[in-house]
Structure formats: structure tokens, C-alpha cells
PDB file of N, CA, C and O in Angstrom, chain B, residues numbered from 101:
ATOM      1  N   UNK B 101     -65.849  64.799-110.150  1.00  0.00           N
ATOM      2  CA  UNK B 101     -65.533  64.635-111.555  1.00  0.00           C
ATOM      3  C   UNK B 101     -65.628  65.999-112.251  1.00  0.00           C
ATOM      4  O   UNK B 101     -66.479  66.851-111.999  1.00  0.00           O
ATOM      5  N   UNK B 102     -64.629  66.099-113.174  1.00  0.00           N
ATOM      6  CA  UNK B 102     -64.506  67.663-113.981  1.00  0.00           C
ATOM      7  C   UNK B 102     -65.822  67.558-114.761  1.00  0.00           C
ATOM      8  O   UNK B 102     -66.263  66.471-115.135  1.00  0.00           O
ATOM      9  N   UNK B 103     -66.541  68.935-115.032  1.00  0.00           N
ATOM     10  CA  UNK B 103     -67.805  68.442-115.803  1.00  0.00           C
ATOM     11  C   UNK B 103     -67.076  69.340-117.345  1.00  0.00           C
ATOM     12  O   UNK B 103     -66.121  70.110-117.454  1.00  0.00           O
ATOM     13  N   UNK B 104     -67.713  68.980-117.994  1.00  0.00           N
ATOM     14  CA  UNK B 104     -67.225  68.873-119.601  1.00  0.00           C
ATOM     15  C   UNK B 104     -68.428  70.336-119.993  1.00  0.00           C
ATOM     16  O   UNK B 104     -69.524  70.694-119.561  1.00  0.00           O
ATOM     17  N   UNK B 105     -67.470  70.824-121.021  1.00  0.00           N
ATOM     18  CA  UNK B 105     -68.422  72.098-121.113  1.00  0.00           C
ATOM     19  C   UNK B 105     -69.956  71.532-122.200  1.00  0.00           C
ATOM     20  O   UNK B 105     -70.901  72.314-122.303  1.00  0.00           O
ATOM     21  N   UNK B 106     -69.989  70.497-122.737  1.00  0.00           N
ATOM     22  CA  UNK B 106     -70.872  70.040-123.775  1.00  0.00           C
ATOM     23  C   UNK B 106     -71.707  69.367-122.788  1.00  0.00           C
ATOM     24  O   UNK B 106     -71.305  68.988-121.688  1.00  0.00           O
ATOM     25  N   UNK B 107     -72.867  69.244-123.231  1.00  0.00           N
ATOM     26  CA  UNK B 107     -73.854  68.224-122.446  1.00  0.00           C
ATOM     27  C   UNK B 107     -74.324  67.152-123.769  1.00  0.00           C
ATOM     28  O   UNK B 107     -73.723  66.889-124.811  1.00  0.00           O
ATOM     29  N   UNK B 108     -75.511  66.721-123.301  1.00  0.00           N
ATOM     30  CA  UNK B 108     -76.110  65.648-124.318  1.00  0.00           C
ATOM     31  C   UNK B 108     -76.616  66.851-125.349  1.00  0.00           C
ATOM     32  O   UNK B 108     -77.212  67.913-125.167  1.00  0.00           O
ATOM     33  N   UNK B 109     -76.059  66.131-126.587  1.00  0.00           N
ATOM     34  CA  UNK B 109     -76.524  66.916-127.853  1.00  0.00           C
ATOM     35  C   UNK B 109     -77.995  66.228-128.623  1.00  0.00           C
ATOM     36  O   UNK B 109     -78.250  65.041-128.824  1.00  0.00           O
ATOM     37  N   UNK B 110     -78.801  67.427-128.945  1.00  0.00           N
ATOM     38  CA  UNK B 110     -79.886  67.659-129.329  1.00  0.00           C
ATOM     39  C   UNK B 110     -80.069  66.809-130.779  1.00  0.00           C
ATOM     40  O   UNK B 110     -79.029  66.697-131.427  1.00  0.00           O
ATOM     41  N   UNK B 111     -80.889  66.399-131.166  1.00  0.00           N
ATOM     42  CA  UNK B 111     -81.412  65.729-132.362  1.00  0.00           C
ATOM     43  C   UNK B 111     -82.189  66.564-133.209  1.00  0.00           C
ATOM     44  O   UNK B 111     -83.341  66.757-132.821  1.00  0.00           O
ATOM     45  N   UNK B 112     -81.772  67.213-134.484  1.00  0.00           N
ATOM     46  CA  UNK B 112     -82.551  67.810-134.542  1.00  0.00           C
ATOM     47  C   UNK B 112     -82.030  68.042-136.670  1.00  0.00           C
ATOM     48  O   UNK B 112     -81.422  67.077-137.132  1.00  0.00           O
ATOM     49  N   UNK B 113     -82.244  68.932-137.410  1.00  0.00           N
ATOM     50  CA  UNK B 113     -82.189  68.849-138.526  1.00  0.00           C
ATOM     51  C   UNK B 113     -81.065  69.273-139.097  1.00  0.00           C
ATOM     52  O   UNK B 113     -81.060  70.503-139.145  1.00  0.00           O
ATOM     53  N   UNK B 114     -79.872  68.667-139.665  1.00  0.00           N
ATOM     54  CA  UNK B 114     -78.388  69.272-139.965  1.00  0.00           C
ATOM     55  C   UNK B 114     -78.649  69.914-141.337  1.00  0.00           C
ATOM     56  O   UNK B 114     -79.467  69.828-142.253  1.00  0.00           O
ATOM     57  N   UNK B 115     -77.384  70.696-140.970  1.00  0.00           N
ATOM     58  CA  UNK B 115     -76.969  71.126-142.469  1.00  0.00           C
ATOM     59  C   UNK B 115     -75.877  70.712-142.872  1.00  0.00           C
ATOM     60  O   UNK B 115     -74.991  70.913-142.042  1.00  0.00           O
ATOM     61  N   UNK B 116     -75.392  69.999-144.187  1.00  0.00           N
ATOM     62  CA  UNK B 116     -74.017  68.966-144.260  1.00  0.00           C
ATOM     63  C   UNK B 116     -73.082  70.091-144.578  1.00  0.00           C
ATOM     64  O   UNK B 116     -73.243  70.948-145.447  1.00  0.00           O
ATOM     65  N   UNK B 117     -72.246  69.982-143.885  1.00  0.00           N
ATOM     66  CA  UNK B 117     -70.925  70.670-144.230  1.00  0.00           C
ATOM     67  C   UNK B 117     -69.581  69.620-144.244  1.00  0.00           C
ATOM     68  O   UNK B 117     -69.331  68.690-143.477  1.00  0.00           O
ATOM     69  N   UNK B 118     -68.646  70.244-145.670  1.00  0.00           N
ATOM     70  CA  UNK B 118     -67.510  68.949-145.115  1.00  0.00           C
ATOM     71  C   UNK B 118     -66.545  69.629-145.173  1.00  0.00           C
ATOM     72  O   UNK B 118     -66.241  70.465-146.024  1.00  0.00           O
ATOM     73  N   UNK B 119     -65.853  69.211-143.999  1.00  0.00           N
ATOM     74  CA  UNK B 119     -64.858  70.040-143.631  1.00  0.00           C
ATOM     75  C   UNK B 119     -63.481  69.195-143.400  1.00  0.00           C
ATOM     76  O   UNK B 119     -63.879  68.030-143.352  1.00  0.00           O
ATOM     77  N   UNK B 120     -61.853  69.186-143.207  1.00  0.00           N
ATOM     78  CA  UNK B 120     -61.006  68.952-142.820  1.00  0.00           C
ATOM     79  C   UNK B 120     -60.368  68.986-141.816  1.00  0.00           C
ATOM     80  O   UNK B 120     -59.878  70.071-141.502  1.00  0.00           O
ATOM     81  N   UNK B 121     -60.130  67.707-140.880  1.00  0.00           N
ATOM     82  CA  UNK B 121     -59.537  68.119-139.477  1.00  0.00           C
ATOM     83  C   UNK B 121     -58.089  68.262-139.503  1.00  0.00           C
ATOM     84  O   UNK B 121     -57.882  68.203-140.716  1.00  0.00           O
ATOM     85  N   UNK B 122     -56.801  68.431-138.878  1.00  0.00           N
ATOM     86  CA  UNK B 122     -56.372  67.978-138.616  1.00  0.00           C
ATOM     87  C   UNK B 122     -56.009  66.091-137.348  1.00  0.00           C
ATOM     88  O   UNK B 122     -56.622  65.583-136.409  1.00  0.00           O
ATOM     89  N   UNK B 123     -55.077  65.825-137.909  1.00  0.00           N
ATOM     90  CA  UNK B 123     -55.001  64.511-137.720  1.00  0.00           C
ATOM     91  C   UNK B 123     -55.163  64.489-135.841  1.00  0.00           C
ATOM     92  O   UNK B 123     -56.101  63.854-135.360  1.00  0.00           O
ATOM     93  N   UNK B 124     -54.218  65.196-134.957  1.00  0.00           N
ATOM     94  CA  UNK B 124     -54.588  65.142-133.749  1.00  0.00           C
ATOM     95  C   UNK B 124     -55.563  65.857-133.437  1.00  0.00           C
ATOM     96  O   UNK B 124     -55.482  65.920-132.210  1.00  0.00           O
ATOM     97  N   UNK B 125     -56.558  66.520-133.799  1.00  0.00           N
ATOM     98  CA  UNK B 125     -57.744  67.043-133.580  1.00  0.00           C
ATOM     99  C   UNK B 125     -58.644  66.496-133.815  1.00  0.00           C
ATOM    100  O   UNK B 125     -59.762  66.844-133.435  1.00  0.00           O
ATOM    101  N   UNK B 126     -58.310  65.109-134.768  1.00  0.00           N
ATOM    102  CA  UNK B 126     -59.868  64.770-135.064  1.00  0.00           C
ATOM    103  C   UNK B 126     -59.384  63.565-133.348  1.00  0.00           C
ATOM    104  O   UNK B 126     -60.231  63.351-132.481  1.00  0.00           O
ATOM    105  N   UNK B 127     -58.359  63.160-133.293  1.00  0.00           N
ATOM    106  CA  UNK B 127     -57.695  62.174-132.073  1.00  0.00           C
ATOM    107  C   UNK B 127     -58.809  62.970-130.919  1.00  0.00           C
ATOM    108  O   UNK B 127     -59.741  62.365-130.388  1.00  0.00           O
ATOM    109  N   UNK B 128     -58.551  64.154-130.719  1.00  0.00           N
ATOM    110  CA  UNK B 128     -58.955  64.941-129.681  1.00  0.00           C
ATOM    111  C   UNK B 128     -60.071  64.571-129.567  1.00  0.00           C
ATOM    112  O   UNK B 128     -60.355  63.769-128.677  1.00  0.00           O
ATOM    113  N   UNK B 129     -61.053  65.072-130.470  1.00  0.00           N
ATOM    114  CA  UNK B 129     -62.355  65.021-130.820  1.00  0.00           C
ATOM    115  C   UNK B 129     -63.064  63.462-130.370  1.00  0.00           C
ATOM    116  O   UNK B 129     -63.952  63.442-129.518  1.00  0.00           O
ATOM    117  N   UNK B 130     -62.649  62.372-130.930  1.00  0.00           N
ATOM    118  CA  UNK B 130     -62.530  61.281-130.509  1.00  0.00           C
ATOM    119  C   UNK B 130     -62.856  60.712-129.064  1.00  0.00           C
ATOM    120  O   UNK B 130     -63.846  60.137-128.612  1.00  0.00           O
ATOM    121  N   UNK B 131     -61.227  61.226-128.325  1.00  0.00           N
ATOM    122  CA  UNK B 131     -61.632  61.193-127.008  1.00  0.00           C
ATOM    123  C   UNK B 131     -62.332  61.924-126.321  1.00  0.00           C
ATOM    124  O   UNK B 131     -62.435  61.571-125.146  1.00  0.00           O
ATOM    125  N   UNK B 132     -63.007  63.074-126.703  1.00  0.00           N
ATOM    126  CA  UNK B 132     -63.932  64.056-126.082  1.00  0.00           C
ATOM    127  C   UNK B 132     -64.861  63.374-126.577  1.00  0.00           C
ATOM    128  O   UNK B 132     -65.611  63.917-125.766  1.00  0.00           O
ATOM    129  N   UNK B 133     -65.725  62.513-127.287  1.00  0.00           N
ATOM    130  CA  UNK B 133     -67.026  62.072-127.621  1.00  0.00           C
ATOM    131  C   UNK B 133     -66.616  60.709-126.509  1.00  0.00           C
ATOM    132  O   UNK B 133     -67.327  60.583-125.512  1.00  0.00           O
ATOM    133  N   UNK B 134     -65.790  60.006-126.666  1.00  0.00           N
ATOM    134  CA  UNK B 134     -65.693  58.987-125.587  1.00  0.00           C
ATOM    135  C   UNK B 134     -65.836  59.223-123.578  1.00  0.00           C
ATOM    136  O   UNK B 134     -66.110  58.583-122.563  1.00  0.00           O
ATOM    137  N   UNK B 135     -65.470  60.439-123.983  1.00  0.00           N
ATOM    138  CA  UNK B 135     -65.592  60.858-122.664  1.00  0.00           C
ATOM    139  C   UNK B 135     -66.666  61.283-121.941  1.00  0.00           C
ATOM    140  O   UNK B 135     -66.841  60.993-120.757  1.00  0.00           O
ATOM    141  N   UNK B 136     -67.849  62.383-123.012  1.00  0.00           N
ATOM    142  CA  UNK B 136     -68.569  62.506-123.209  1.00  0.00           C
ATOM    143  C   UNK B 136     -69.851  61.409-123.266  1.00  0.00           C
ATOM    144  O   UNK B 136     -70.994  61.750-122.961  1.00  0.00           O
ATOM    145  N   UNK B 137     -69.619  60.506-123.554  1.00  0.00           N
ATOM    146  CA  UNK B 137     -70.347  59.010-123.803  1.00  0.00           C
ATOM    147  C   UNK B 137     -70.324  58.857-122.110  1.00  0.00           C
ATOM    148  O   UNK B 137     -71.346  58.834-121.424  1.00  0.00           O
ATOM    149  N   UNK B 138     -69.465  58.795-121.784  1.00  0.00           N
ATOM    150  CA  UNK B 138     -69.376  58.112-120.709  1.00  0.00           C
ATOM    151  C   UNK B 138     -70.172  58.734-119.081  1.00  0.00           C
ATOM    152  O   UNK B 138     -70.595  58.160-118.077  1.00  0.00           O
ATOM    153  N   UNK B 139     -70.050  60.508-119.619  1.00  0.00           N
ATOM    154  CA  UNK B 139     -70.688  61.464-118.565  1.00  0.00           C
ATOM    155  C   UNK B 139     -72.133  61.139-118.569  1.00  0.00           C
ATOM    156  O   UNK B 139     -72.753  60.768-117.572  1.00  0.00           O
ATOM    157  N   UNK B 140     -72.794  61.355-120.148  1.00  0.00           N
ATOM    158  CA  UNK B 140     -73.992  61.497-120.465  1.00  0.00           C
ATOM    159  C   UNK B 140     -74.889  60.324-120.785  1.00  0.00           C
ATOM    160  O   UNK B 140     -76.118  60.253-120.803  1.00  0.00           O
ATOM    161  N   UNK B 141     -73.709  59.183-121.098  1.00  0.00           N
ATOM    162  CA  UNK B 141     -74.625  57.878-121.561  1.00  0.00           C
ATOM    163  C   UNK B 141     -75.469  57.946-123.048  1.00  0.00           C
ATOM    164  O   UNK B 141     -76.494  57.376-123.425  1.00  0.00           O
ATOM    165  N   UNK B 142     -74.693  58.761-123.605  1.00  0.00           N
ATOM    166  CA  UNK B 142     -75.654  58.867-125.221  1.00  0.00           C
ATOM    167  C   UNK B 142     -73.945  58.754-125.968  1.00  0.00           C
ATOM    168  O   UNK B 142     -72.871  59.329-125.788  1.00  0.00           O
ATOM    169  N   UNK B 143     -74.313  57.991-126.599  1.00  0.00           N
ATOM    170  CA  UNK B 143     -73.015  57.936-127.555  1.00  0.00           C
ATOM    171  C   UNK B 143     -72.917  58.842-128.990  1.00  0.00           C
ATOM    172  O   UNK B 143     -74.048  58.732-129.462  1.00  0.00           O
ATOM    173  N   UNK B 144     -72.436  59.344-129.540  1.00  0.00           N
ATOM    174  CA  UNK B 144     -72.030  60.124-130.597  1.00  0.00           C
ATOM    175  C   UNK B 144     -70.975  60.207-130.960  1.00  0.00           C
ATOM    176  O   UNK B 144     -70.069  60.560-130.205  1.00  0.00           O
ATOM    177  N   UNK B 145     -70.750  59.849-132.464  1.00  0.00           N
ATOM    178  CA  UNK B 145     -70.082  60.172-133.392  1.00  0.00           C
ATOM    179  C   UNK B 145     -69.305  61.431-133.376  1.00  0.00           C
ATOM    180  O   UNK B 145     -69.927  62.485-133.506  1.00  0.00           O
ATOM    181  N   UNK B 146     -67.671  61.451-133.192  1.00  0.00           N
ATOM    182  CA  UNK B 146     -67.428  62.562-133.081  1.00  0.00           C
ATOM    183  C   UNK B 146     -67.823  63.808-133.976  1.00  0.00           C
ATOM    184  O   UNK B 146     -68.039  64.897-133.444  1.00  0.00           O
ATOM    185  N   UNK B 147     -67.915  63.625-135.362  1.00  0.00           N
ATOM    186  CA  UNK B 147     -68.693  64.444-135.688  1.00  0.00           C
ATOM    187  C   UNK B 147     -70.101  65.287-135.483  1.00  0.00           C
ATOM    188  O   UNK B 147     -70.783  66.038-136.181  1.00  0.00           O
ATOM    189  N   UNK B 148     -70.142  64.930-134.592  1.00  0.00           N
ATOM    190  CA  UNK B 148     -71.750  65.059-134.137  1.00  0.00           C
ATOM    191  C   UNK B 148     -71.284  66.549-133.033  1.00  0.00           C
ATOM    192  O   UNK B 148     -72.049  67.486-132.806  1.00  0.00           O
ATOM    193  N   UNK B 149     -70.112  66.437-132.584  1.00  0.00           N
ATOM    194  CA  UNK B 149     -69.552  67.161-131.493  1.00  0.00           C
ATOM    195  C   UNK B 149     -69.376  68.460-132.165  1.00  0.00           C
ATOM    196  O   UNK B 149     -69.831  69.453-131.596  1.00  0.00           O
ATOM    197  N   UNK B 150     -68.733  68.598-133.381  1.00  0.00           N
ATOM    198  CA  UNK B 150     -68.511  69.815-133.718  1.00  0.00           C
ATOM    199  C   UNK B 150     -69.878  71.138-133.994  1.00  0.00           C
ATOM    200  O   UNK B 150     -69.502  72.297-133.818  1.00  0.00           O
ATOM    201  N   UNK B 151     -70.846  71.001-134.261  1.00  0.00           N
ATOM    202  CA  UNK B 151     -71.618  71.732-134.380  1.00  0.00           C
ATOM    203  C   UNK B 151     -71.742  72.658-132.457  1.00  0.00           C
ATOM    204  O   UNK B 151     -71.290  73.716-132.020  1.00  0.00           O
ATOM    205  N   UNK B 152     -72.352  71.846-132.013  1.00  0.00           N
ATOM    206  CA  UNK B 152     -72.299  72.164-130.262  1.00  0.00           C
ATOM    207  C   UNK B 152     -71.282  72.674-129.731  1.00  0.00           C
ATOM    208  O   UNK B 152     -71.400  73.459-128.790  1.00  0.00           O
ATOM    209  N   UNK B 153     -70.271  72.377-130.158  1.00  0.00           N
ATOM    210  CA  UNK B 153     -68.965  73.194-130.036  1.00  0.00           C
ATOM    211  C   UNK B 153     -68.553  74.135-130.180  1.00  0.00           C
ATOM    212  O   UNK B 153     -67.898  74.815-129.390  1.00  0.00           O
ATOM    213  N   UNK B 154     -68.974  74.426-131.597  1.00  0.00           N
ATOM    214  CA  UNK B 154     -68.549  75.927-132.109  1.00  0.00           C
ATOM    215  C   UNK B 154     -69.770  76.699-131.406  1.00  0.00           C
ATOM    216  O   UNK B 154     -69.579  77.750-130.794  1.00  0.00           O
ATOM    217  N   UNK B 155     -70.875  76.185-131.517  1.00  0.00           N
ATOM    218  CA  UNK B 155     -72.351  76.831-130.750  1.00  0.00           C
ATOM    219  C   UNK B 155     -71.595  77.090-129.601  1.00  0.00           C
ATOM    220  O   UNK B 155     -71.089  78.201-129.759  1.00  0.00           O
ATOM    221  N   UNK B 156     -71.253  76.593-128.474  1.00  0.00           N
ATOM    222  CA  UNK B 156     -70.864  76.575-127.440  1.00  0.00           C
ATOM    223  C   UNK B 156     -69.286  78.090-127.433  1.00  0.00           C
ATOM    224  O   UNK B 156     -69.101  79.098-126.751  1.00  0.00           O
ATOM    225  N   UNK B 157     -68.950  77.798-127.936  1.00  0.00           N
ATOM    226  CA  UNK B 157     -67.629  78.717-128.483  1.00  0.00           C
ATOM    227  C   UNK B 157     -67.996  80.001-128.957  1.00  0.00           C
ATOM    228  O   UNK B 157     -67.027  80.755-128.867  1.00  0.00           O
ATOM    229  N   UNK B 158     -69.164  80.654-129.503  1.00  0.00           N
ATOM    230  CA  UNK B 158     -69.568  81.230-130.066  1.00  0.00           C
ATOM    231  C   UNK B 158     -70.141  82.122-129.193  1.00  0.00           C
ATOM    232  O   UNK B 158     -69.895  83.328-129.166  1.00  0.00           O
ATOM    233  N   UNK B 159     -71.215  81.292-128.188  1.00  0.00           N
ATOM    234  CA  UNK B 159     -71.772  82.209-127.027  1.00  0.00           C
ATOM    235  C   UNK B 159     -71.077  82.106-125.612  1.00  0.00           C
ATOM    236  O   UNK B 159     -71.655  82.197-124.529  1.00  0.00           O
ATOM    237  N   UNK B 160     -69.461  81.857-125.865  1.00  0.00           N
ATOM    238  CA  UNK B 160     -69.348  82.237-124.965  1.00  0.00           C
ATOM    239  C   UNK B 160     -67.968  83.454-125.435  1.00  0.00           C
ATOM    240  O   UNK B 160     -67.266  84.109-124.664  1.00  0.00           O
ATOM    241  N   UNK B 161     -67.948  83.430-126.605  1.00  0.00           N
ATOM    242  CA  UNK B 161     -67.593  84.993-127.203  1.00  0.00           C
ATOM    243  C   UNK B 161     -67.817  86.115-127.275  1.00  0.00           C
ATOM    244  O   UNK B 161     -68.360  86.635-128.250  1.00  0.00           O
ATOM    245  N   UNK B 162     -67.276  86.986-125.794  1.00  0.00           N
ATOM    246  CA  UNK B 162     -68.052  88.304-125.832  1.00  0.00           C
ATOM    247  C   UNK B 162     -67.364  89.437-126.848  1.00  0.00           C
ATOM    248  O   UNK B 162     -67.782  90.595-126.868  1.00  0.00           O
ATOM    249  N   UNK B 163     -66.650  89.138-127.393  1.00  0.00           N
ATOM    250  CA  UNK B 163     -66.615  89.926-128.396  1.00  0.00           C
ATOM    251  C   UNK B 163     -67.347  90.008-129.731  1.00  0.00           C
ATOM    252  O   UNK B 163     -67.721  90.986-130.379  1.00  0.00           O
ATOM    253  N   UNK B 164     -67.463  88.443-129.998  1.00  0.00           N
ATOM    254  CA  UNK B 164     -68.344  88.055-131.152  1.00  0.00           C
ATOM    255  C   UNK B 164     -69.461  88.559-130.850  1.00  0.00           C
ATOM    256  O   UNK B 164     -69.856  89.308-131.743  1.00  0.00           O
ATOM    257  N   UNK B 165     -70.590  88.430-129.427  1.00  0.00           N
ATOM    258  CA  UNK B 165     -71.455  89.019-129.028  1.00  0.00           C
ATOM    259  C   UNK B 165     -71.612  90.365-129.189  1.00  0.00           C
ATOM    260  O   UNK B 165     -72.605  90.849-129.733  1.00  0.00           O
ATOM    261  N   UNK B 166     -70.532  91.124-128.674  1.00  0.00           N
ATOM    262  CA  UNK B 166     -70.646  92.888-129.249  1.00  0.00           C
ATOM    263  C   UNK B 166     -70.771  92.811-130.416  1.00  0.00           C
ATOM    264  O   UNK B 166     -71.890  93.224-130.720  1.00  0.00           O
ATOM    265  N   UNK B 167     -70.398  92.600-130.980  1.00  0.00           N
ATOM    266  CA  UNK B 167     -70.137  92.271-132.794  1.00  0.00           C
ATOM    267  C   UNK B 167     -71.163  92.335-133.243  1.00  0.00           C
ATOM    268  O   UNK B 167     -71.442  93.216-134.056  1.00  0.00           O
ATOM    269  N   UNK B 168     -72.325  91.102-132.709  1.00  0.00           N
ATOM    270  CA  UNK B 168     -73.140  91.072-133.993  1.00  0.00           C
ATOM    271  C   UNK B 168     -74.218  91.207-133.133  1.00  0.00           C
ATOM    272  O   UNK B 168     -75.221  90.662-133.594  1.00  0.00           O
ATOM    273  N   UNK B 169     -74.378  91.714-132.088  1.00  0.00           N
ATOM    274  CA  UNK B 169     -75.511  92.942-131.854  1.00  0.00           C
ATOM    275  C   UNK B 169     -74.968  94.513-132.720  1.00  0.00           C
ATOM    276  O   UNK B 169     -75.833  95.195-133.270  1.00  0.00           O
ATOM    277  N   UNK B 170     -74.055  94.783-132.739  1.00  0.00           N
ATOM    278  CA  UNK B 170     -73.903  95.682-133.565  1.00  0.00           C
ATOM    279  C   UNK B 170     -74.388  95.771-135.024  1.00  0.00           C
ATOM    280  O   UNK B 170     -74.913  96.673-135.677  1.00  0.00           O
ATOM    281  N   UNK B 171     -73.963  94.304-135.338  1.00  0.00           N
ATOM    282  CA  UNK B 171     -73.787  93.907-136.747  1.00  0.00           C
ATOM    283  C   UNK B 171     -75.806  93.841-137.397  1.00  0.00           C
ATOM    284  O   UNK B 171     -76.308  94.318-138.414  1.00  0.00           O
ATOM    285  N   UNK B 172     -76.295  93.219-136.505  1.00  0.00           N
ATOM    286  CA  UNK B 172     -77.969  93.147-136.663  1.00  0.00           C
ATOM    287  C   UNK B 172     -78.857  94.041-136.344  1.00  0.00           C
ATOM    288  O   UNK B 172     -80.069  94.052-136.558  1.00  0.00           O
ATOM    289  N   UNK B 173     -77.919  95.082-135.615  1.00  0.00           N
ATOM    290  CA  UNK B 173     -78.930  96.421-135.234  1.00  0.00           C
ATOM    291  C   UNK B 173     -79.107  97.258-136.618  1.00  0.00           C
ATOM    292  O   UNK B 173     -78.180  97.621-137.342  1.00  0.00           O
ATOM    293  N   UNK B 174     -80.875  97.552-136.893  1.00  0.00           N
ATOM    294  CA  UNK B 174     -80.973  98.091-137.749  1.00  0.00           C
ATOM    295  C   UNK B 174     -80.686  99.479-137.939  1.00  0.00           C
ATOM    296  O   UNK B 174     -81.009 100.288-137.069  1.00  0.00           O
ATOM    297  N   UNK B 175     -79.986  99.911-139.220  1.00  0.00           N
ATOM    298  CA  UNK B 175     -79.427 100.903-139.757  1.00  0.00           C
ATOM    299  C   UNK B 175     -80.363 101.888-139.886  1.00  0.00           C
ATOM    300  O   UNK B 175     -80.056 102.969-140.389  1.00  0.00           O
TER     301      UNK B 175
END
């Protein structure tokens, strides 16, 4: 079985953001939490997916990474 780059997502304290999907992206999203449900056995709300996602997207950005070690190194 293909393994999914997300695992079981963490419980822990949000910050609300509201944001706009597009219509086949939120579709996407959807079936990636269904699918997801099904690997991990924890069900979630596709919204629940996007935070871990971009987390996930983020570190695996090595440019973003050069970036903001640059960006946090003190002056």
C-alpha cells in the first residue's frame, strides 16, 4: 500500500483561521482525510488536514529552510 505523506494528526491547541478553498480542492482534501481515516483509523475533518500539511510542506522546503535560517540569524 502507497503510504500517505501525513500520519495521525496531533491534538493539540488551534489558532482559527478562515480561509477559502477552491471547489475541487476542498473535493481533494475530502478524499485525502477519507483515505487517511482509513490508513490510520482516526477520522478527521478535512479541515483538520490543512494545518499538517502546510507543516509538512514547509519542512520539506529547502529553500524556505535556507531562508529562514538566514532570516532568524541574528544581525
Amino acid at each position: 500500500m502507497t503510504r500517505l505523506k501525513l500520519g495521525a494528526i496531533p491534538d493539540d491547541k488551534p489558532v482559527k483561521l478562515s480561509i477559502e478553498l477552491p471547489a475541487d480542492l476542498h473535493r481533494d482534501l475530502v478524499t485525502y482525510a477519507e483515505v487517511l481515516a482509513r490508513e490510520t483509523g482516526q477520522k478527521n475533518e478535512p479541515a483538520k488536514l490543512v494545518a499538517p500539511m502546510l507543516q509538512r510542506f514547509m519542512a520539506t522546503d529547502r529553500a524556505f529552510a535556507r531562508l529562514r535560517k538566514i532570516h532568524l540569524r541574528p544581525e
